[in-house]
C-alpha positions, -999 to 999 in steps of 0.1 A, spaced: -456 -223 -62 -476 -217 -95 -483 -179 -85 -445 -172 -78 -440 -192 -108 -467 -166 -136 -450 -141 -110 -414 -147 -120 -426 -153 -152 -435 -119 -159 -404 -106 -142 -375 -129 -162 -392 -147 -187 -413 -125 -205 -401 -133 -245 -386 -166 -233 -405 -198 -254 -427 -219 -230 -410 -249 -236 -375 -234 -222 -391 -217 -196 -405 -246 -179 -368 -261 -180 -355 -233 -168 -379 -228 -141 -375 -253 -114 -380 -256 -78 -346 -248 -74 -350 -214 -88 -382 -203 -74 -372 -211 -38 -333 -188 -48 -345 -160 -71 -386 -155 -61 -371 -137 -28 -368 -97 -34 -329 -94 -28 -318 -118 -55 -340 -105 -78 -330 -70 -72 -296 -83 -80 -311 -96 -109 -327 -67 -126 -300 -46 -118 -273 -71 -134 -293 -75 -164 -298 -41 -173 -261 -33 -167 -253 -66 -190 -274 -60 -221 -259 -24 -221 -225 -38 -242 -205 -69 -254 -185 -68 -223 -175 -47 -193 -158 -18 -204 -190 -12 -232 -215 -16 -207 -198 11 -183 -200 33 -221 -239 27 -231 -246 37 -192 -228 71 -194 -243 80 -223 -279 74 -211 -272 94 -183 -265 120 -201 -295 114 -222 -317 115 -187 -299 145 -174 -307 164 -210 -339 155 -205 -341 168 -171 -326 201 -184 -353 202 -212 -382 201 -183 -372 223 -162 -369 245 -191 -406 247 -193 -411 248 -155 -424 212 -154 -418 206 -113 -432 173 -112 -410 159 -142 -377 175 -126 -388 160 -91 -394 127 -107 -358 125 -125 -338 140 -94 -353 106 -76 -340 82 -106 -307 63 -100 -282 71 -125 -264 38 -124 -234 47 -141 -221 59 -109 -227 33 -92 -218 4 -113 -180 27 -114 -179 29 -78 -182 -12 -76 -161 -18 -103 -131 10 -86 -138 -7 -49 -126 -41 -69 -97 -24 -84 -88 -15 -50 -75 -46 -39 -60 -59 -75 -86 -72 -94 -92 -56 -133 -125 -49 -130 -163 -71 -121 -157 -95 -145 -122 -107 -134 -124 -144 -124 -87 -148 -112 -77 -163 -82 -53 -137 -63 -30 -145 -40 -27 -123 -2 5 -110 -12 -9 -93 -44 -39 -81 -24 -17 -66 0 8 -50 -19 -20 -35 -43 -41 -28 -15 -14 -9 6 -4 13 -28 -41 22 -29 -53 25 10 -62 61 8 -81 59 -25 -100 33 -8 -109 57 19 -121 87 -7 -139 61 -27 -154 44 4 -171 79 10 -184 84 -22 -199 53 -22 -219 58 14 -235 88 -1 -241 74 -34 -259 44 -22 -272 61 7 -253 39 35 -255 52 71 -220 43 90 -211 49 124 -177 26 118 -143 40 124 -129 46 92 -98 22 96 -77 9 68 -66 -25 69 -73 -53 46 -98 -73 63 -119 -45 70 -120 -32 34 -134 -66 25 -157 -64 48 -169 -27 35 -163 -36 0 -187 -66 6 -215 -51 21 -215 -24 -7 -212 -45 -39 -233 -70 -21 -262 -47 -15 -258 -36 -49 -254 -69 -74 -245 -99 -50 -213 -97 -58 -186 -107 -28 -151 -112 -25 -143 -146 -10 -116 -156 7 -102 -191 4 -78 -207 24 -56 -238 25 -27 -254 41 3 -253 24 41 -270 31 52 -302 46 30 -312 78 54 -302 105 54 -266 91 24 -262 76 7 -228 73 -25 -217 63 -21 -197 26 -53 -173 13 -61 -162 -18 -88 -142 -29 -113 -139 -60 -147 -126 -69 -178 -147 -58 -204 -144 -86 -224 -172 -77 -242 -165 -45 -270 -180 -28 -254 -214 -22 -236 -217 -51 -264 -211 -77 -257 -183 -93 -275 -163 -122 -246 -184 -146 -255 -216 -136 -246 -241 -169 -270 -267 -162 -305 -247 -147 -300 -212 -147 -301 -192 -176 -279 -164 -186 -282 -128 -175 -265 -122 -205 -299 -139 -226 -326 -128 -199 -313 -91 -204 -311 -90 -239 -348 -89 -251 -337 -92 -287 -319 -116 -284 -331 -145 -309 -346 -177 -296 -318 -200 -308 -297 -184 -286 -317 -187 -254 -310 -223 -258 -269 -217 -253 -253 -221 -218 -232 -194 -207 -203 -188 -180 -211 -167 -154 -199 -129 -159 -194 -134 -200 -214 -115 -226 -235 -126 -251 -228 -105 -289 -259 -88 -294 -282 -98 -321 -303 -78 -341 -338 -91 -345 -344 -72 -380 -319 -88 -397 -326 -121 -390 -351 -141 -411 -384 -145 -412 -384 -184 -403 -358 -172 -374 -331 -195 -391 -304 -200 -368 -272 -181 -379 -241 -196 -396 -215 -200 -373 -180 -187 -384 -148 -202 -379 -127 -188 -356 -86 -191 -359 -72 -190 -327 -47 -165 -315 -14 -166 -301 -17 -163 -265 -4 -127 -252 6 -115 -217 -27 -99 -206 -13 -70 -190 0 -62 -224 -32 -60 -238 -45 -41 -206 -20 -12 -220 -27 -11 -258 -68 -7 -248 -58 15 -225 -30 41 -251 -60 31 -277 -82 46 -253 -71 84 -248 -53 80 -278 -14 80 -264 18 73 -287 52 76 -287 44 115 -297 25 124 -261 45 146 -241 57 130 -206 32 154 -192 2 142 -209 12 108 -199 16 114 -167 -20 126 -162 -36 91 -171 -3 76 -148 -27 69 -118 -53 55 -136 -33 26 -156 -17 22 -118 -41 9 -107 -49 -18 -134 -14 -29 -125 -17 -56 -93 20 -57 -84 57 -45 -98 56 -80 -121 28 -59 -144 43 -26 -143 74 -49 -156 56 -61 -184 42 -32 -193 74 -11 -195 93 -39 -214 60 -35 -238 64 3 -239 103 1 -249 94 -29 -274 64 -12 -298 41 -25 -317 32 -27 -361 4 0 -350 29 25 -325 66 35 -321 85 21 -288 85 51 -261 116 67 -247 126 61 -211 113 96 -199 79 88 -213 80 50 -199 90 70 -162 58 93 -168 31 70 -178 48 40 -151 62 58 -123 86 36 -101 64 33 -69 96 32 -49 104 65 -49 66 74 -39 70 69 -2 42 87 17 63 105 45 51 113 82 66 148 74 45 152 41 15 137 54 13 165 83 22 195 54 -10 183 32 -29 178 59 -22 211 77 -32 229 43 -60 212 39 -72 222 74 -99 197 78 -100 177 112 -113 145 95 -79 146 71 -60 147 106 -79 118 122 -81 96 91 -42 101 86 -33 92 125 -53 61 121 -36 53 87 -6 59 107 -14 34 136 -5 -5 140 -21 -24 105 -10 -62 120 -1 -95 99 -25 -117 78 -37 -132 104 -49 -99 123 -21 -103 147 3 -72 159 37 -75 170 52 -51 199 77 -36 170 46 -28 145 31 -13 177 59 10 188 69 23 156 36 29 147 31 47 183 66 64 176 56 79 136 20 94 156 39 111 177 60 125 148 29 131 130 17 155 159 47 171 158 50 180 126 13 193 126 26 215 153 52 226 134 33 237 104 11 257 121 -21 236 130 -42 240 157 -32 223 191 -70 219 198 -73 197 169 -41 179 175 -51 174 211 -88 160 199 -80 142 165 -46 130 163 -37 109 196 -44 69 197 -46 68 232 -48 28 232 -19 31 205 0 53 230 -4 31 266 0 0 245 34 9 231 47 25 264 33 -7 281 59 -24 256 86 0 263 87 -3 298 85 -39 301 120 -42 278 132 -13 298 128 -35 326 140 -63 315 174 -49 301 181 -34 333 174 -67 353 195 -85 321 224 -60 311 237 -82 287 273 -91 277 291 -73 253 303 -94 225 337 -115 230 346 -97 200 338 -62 207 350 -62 241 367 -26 247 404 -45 247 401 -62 218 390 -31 197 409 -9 213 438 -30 203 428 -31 169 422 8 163 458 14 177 471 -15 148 453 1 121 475 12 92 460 41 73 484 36 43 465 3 30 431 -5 19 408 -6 50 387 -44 54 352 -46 66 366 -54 98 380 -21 102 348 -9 92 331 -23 120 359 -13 141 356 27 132 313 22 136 322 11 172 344 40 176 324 67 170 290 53 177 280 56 146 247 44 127 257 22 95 238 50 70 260 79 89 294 64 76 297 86 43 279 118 59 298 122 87 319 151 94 342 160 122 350 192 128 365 215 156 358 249 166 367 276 186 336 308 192 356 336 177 330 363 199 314 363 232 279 351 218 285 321 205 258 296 183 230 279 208 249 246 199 282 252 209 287 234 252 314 251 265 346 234 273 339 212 243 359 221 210 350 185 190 321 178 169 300 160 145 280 171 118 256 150 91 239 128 113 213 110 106 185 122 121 191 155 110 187 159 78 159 185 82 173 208 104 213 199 107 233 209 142 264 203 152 266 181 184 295 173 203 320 145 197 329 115 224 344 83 208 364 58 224 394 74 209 412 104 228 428 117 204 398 138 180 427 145 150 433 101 148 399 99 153 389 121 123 418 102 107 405 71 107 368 85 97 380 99 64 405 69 58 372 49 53 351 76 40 380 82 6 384 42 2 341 42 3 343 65 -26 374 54 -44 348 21 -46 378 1 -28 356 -6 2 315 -12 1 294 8 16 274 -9 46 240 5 37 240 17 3 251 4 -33 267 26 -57 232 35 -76 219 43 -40 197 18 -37 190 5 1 213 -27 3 229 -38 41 230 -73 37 266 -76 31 273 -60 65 245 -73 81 259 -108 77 292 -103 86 291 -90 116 267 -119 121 295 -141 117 317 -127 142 293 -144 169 311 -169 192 297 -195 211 301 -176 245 277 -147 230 242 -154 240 227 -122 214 230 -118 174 256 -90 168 234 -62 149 247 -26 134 225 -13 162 242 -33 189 276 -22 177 267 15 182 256 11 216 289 -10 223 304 19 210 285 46 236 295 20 265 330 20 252 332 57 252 322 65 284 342 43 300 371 62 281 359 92 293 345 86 328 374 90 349 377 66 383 349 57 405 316 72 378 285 71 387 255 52 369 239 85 359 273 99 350 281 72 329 248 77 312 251 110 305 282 105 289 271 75 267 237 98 257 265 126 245 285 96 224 250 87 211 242 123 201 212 119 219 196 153 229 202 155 266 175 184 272 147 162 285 139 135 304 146 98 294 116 87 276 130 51 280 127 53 321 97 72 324 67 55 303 34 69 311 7 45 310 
């Protein structure tokens, strides 16, 4: 014990008064900080401590000595000195590293090392799901630069992250991310709630900011540091002014402590953005295209759409020091991150560019099933997930990748078979269970009501409903779609035209890419009342006399007014919730019962509900013919 004690000694304690030291060193701390791991952690905290007053200093006064090493490096090799050059190319330029820890924190919402909130799961989520492929990039850079060896799939869900994120920063200062959890609710329905923050005080909960034992990292780093001072007790993670040892006296008097008023309390995230315009030195005069460089970057200081909120109303407010900024330079520096949706389509036209395998694989598994909190994955996340790879390889095709590497790098076989599996099973089940239609929907009672329909007043959300069942329709298609009819006017007529068929529909849904004209079957005979009744709902949609069942009138997504009333058409003899998705396939049952003539056949009736659908009929039934 004495020897590890002179040992330590040397190592921490070198300009530390006996008297404190003794104090300070305990059994306690030999047996936690004598092994070689915490006191790695140690050193290497230390020296990045007593580099500034706080976080964003210390990150400063490491740059520049970096850049003071590398211009000594230059200056060898200048005169050929081998050995020198050999010697600095094997020094660890910290800098780097300390950013990489600080950006893998950033990651998942927290501002930086020295954060100690508490974050809840939905704010790690949401931050961490805006900033998954960052994540990826950074976690690369940071298994070169601190010379990990992985063999791990490179996935991209939250629990693994943490687990990456810890073995990094915890190899590098002790630093972990720790996951609390606790019951919340009343005991019937009580679920388990986590929340996450950043451990600083490993090693069973003595840490190098212990109050009572431990001293300071911010005292033990700072050599200059006076004596008085060693005697404080500090927080773990804050920083210690420096004090300079020349101008204090020669009796080391303790300085005169000054009063401090204290300030009225401002929104943090606020004062996040003035360091940050202070910074690179933006105002009210930058161009939306300077701002929009340095977007990214204040992005990611911003946890969740509450900051970005407080930091545009801050923007549009100004400040004694800067002038409020206009709306196009609040949109540049604080993009809305609604409108950056990350698109299966746009995905496969990067990547094909790029033409790098690894951007294809790490893409299909970014594309694959994420699962809940709890690590859990339901059979919609699963076939949807199965559904947008299968999109994804099609699109590659489309853009000219190579099959080889679309066959090798881009299929989730398990993904695949389980979501088939899935597919199959409800397959299955809705054949053995047709289910009833609706006592509201039943083909008599709307057929009734589209014959009683008056076209000279204001059409009700009833008629609405009534017109979606007619034609089939998906809610989104009700203000795109177009009936039209045509006649080939030459003997070589367009690949879409089916002869015998003069009716049909254009601006669906799905295809908004490459738009075709398929052919029209509704439950109403007659195509002209038909298109009648279409634009009868389409004008009174636009004339703002009737909503519109998915979107508002700023085009924002909104179906909860239609969503719930169809809901309440549900009787008591209906065993199923009545959904926009139900009513179109009521409305492809309908119509080929129209159209069918007597004595159809199942796979007739089929057929002619797939046509209603405006399915494409040019392949097999995916739904019938799962492979597993």
């Amino acid at each position: 014990m004495a020897l590890k004690r002179f040992y330590m000694r040397n190592i921490y304690g070198k300009d530390i008064d006996n008297e404190i030291w003794d104090n300070l060193c305990n059994k306690k701390f030999v047996k936690h900080f004598s092994p070689p791991e915490p006191r790695k952690h140690f050193l290497r905290l230390s020296h990045f401590r007593k580099q500034g007053y706080d976080e964003e200093s210390a990150m400063k006064g490491l740059e520049v000595k970096d850049i003071a090493q590398w211009e000594d490096s230059h200056y060898k090799a200048g005169y050929n000195s081998e050995k020198s050059v050999a010697e600095d190319l094997h020094k660890s330029y910290s800098a780097n590293h300390w950013k990489v820890i600080r950006e893998l924190f950033q990651i998942l919402g927290f501002t930086g090392i020295d954060d100690k909130r508490i974050l809840s799961s939905n704010i790690i989520s949401e931050t961490f799901t805006q900033s998954c492929e960052r994540f990826i990039k950074v976690l690369d850079q940071s298994l070169l630069l601190f010379g990990f060896k992985s063999r791990a799939k490179v996935t991209s869900d939250l629990n693994s992250a943490i687990r990456a994120i810890n073995a990094i920063a915890g190899n590098w200062c002790g630093y972990t991310v720790k996951i609390n959890r606790k019951k919340i609710g009343p005991k019937e329905k009580q679920v388990w709630e986590r929340s996450y923050q950043i451990n600083r005080q490993p090693y069973d909960g003595l840490g190098f900011g212990d109050k009572v034992r431990t001293i300071s990292l911010d005292v033990l780093a700072d050599k200059t540091t006076h004596t008085r001072y060693l005697k404080m007790r500090c927080l773990s993670g804050s920083y210690l002014p420096r004090y300079n040892q020349r101008n204090a006296h020669a009796n080391h008097l303790r300085p005169e402590p000054t009063q401090k008023t204290r300030k009225a309390k401002t929104n943090k995230f606020v004062l996040i953005l003035e360091q940050f315009l202070e910074r690179y030195n933006l105002s009210a005069e930058s161009s939306p295209e300077q701002l929009s460089e340095h977007a990214p970057e204040l992005n990611a200081l911003l946890p969740d759409w509450k900051a970005r909120k407080c930091v545009k109303e801050a923007l549009a407010r100004g400040t004694e020091k800067r002038s409020a900024f206009s709306k196009e330079q609040k949109e540049a520096l604080v993009p809305d991150q609604r409108n950056m949706i990350y698109s299966v389509r746009k995905r496969a036209q990067e990547v094909t560019k790029s033409e790098d395998k690894w951007d294809i694989f790490i893409n299909t598994l970014d594309l694959g099933p994420k699962g809940s909190k709890d690590g859990v994955i339901d059979d919609k996340e699963m076939v949807a997930s199965s559904s947008n790879q299968s999109r994804f390889r099609k699109y590659l095709a489309e853009y000219g990748a190579d099959r080889e590497l679309i066959d090798r790098y881009a299929k989730d076989s398990k993904t695949t078979t389980a979501s088939n599996k899935i597919q199959q099973e409800r397959t299955e089940k809705r054949l053995a269970n047709p289910g009833r239609t609706p006592e509201h929907f039943t083909f008599e009672k709307v057929h009734r009501r589209l014959q009683n329909i008056d076209t000279s007043k204001i059409p009700s959300m009833q008629d609405l409903a009534d017109v979606i069942v007619m034609l089939s329709m998906r809610p989104a298609e009700v203000s795109s779609l177009q009936i039209i009819n045509y006649k080939p006017d030459s003997e070589d007529p367009p690949a879409w035209y089916k002869a015998g068929y003069s009716w049909y529909c254009t601006g669906c849904r799905k295809q908004r890419d490459k738009p075709m004209p398929m052919r029209l079957l509704s439950m109403e005979k007659d195509p002209e009342r038909a298109r009648e009744l279409l634009t009868w709902i389409q004008d009174a949609i636009k004339a703002g006399k009737l909503r519109d069942p998915v979107y508002t009138e700023t085009g924002k997504r909104n179906n909860v007014p239609f969503a719930k009333f169809i809901k309440s058409l549900k009787t008591n003899q209906d065993e199923d919730e009545i959904t926009p998705e139900l009513l179109r396939k009521i409305g492809a049952k309908h119509a080929s019962m129209v159209h069918a003539g007597p004595n159809p056949t199942p796979q007739h009736l089929d057929n002619l509900s797939e046509i209603a659908l405006r399915h494409k009929i040019n392949r097999l039934d995916a739904g019938k013919n799962y492979a597993l």
